[in-house]
Residue, then its C-alpha position, 0 to 999 in steps of 0.5 A: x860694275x853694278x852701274x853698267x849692270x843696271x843700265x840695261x836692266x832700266x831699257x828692257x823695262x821701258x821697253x817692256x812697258x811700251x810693248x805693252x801698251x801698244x799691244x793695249x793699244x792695238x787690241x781696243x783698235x782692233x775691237x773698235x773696228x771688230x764691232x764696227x763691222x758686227x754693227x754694221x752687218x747688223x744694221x744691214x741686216x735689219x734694213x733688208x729684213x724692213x725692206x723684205x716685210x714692206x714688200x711682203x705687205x705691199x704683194x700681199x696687199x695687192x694680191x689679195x685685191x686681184x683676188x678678191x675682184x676674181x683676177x687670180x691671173x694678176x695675183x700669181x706673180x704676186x704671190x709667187x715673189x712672196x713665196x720667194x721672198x719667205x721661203x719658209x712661211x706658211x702662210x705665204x705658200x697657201x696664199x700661192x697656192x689659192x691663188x694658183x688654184x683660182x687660177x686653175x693651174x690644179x696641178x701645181x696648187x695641189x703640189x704645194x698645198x700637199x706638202x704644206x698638208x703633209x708636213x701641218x697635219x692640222x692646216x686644214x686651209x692646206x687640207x682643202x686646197x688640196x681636196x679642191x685640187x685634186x677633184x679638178x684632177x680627177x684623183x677620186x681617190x686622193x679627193x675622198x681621202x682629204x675629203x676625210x680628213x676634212x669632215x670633222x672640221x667644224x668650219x669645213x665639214x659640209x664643204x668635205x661632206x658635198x667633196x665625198x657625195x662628189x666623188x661617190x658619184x663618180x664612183x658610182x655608189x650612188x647610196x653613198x652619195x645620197x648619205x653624204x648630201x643628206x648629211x650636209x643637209x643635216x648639218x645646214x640647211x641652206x646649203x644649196x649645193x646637195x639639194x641640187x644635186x639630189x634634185x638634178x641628178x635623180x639621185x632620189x626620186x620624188x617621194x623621197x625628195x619630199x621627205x628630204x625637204x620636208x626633213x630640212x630643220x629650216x627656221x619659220x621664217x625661211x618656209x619660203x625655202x623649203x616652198x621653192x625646193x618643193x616647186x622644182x619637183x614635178x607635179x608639186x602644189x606650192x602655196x600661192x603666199x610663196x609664190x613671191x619669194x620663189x624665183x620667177x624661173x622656177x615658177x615658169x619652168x613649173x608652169x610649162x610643165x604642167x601646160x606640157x602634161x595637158x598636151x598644150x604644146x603652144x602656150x607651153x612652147x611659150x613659157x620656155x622660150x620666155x624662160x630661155x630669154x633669162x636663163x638661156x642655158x637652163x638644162x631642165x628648160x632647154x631639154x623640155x622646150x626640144x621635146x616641145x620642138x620635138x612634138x610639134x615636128x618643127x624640125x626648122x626651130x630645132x636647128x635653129x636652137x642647136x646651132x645657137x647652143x653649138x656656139x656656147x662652149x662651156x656648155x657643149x653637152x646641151x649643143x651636142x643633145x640639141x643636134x641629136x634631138x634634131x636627127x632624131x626628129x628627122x628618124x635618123x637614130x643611128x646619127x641621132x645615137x652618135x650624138x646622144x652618146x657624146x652628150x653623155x661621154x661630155x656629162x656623165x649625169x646627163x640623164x635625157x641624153x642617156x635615156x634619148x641614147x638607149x631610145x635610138x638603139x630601142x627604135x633601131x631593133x638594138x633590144x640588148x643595146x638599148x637594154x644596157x643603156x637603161x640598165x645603166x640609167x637605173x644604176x647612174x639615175x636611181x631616182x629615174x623610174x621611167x628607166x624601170x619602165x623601158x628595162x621592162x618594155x625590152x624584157x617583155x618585147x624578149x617575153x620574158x614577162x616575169x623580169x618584165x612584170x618585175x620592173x614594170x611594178x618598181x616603176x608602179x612602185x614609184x609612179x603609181x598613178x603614172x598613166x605611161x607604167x599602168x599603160x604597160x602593165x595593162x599590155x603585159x596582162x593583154x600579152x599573158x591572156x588576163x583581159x580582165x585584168x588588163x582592163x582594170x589597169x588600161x581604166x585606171x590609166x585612163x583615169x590617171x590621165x591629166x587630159x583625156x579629151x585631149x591626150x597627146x600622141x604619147x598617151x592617145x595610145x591608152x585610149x587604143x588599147x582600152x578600146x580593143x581590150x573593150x572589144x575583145x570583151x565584146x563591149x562593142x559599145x565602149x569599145x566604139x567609144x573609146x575608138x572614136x575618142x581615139x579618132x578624135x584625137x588622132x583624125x590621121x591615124x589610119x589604124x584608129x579608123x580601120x579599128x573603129x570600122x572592124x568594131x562596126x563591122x563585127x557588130x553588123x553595121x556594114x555602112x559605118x564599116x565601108x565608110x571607115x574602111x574607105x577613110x583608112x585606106x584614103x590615109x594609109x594603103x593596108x592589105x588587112x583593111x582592104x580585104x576587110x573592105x571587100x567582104x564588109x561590101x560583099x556583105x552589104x550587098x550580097x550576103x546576109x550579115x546574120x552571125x557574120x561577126x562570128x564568123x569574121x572571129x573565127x575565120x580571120x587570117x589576115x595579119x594586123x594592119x600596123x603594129x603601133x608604137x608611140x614613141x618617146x625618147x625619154x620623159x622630156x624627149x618625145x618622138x612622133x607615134x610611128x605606125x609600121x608598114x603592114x608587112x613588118x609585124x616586128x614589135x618596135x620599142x616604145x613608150x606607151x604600146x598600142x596593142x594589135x586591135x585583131x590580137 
């Protein structure tokens, strides 16, 4: 019994023992293949990821040499594989982003760099693509808040500083814009961009830009620097040492300024046209050679000049300004209006477009209009004086002489030996009955003048009304002086010569009245001047002239021959003098008045 008990015992053992060892078996085969599989995941893994890091670094390699040979439209495909490629790497996504923003694709650089900035508060890269983008935006608001946050990075502060003097701008807190690139300047001198903007932009006017420069922390060796700052201001003298580190359109510029003030409009004409042949596109000598063109009356060259800036797209402001300066030439203000006023819609810190734009509005009687346009010139403009000088006229053409009175001595405040401001002032003491005074202010601005023997059509106006302040001091003398230098300068003006013979007339010189008389009214038909010459010749050849002039004083009722206003359209757009009819005796705005000479 116990045998055939045992037998079976024995089996289920073996069997056991089998079992086993299959299960053994069949578990390390089962791991062999379980870490096959993980190795091989593995290793694929890792190819894919080489793969992936050799084509970031070929992307990234070409992408930054599109960029850097200024090809941003070539790298953004690039980029944007790579931003694919790592999702989550931040260097890539800024990477896309400059390029995008290069590409001035704004909107999207700004989305990107956005998020980067918000989620990397301190990725200042992130920070600036994104003030950068979101100016070209016009996001004032969203500009000066990145601005903000970016100004207190070393690297990135003066960059901030010019953003935020930008945005001032454009929001018209020009005090603010003014600190801002005062404290770019500050931080480094070289930095161009807020010295041009202070120059360009009339935000400071030409004392307080010779402090500015003058402030500039600049080494020794770079004076000639601070000398090439000093020549872009009007009347500024530079030492000749520097003239050879200046650039040679500054000097020219410079040059035809000055030869512009002595009334040489040709050799001026010259300068700029060489000027132009470098630098076609330069505002401040585009501006000064159409007032040149302007002055000469060549209507023809005008024409020629706009329709050659009208093919220039990038700079459609100036070809705009150009066609105004053409119909303005051509007296049509209000075409010439339309035009100005779309040259200041194109750039809002057009300052010869705004000040040309209240100019047609002052010749077409429009004194509320034009007074707004300069009003807002004074605001946009601060280092502008002139347009102190045109708020001023507007108010005394109203006789409103205090507000008059009161910009007339800003603009002294800032140009006080400009002849123009001290002409004003002295017509204001004239129109209040302070001859005295008004001669002390028409004989300084007389002595102002650059070249008096030669004075242009914008200034001779000076020597008109000194003369008549002269005979209304009964210095009939000075008075005929003055007259004849008036004369000189201007022989078609018929309005000097029937002056210079009223003079002669009061002073009893009948002869030299008749034949001024008769020249007068060779040029131009006035009734003033005729009759006039018709009791200068009753005179002559009937009466006694004993007391005469008295009695010429005393019983004068005919009215003024003309109402002269020398025109300008601004500092560097001038407008030939207009003499009005003489049976209109309204005051037309101008620059530089003449006085009635019976006044």
């Amino acid at each position: 019994m116990q045998e055939n008990f045992s037998f079976p015992f024995s089996i289920c053992g073996v069997c056991y023992s089998y079992i086993v060892t299959f299960s053994i078996a069949l578990y390390h085969a089962l791991f062999y293949i379980g870490s096959s599989r993980a190795l091989t995941f593995f290793f694929a893994t890792e190819l894919v990821t080489k793969r992936n890091m050799e084509l970031s670094a070929v992307l990234e390699s070409n992408a930054q040499r599109f960029l850097e040979t200024e090809q941003p439209l070539n790298a953004v495909p690039l980029t944007a594989m790579l931003r694919e490629v790592n999702p989550t790497s931040v260097k890539f996504s800024l990477l896309h982003a400059t390029t995008l923003l290069a590409a001035r694709d704004y909107d999207q650089a700004f989305r990107i760099a956005a998020d980067v900035a918000k989620d990397f508060e301190g990725n200042m890269q992130a920070v600036a693509i994104a003030m950068k983008s979101a100016y070209e935006l016009g996001d004032v608001r969203g500009c000066s808040a990145y601005a903000e946050r970016l100004k207190d990075s070393p690297s990135m502060n003066v960059v901030a500083l010019c953003y935020l003097g930008r945005c001032a701008e454009l929001s018209g807190d020009t005090k603010r814009a003014v600190h801002n690139y005062c404290a770019a300047l500050d931080i480094d001198p070289f930095c161009g961009e807020p010295m041009n903007a202070l120059i360009e932009r009339r935000l400071l006017g030409v004392n307080e830009l010779r402090d500015t420069i003058e402030s500039l922390r600049l080494p020794p060796e770079a004076e000639a620097l601070r000398a090439s700052y000093y020549a872009r201001l009007p009347g500024e003298f530079v030492p000749k040492e520097f003239d050879k580190y200046i650039p040679r359109t500054t000097l020219l510029l410079q040059a035809a300024r000055t030869e512009y003030e002595r009334n040489d409009l040709q050799q001026a004409l010259s300068l700029t046209t060489s000027l132009l042949k470098i630098s076609p596109f330069n505002r401040e000598c585009v501006c000064l050679h159409l007032s040149i063109l302007v002055d000469m009356k060549a209507t023809s060259k005008l024409f020629d000049v706009a329709h050659l800036l009208c093919s220039s797209k990038p700079h459609a402001e100036l070809a705009v300004y150009a066609v105004g300066c053409f119909h303005f030439s051509l007296s049509n203000y209000e075409r010439a209006g339309r035009f100005f006023t779309r040259a200041t819609e194109l750039d809002a810190s057009f300052a010869e477009a705004w000040i040309a734009y209240g100019h047609c509005y002052a010749k077409l009687e429009e004194g509320e209009q034009a007074l707004i346009v300069y009003r807002r010139a004074m605001n946009f403009f601060p280092g502008l004086p002139c347009c102190s000088t045109f708020v001023g006229m507007q108010y005394g053409r109203a006789h409103q002489w205090r507000l008059a009175s009161h910009f007339l001595e800003e603009a002294k405040k800032a140009m006080p030996n400009d002849p123009l401001v001290l002409n004003e002032i002295g017509v204001l003491y004239m129109r209040t009955q302070r001859v005295d005074k008004a001669r002390e202010m028409l004989e300084e601005a007389y002595k102002s003048l650059v070249n008096p023997e030669n004075a242009s059509e914008h200034r001779d106006c000076i020597i008109f009304n000194l003369a008549t302040v002269y005979r209304k001091l009964q210095c009939y003398k000075q008075a005929i002086a003055f007259y004849t230098l008036y004369v000189k300068c201007r022989p078609s003006a018929s309005h000097g010569h029937c002056a210079l013979a009223f003079t002669h007339h009061l002073m009893g010189d009948m002869k030299m009245a008749i034949a001024h008389y008769h020249t007068a009214l060779s040029i131009k038909a006035d009734s003033f001047c005729r009759d006039m010459l018709d009791r200068a010749l009753a005179t002559e050849f009937g009466e006694a002239s004993h007391g005469f002039a008295k009695r010429i004083e005393e019983s004068l009722c005919s009215p003024s021959p003309d109402d002269i206003s020398f025109l300008a359209a601004s500092r560097t757009l001038r407008s030939d003098p207009t003499a009005t009819s003489s049976k209109d005796h309204s005051h037309h705005p101008s620059v530089g008045r003449s006085l009635f000479f019976s006044a």
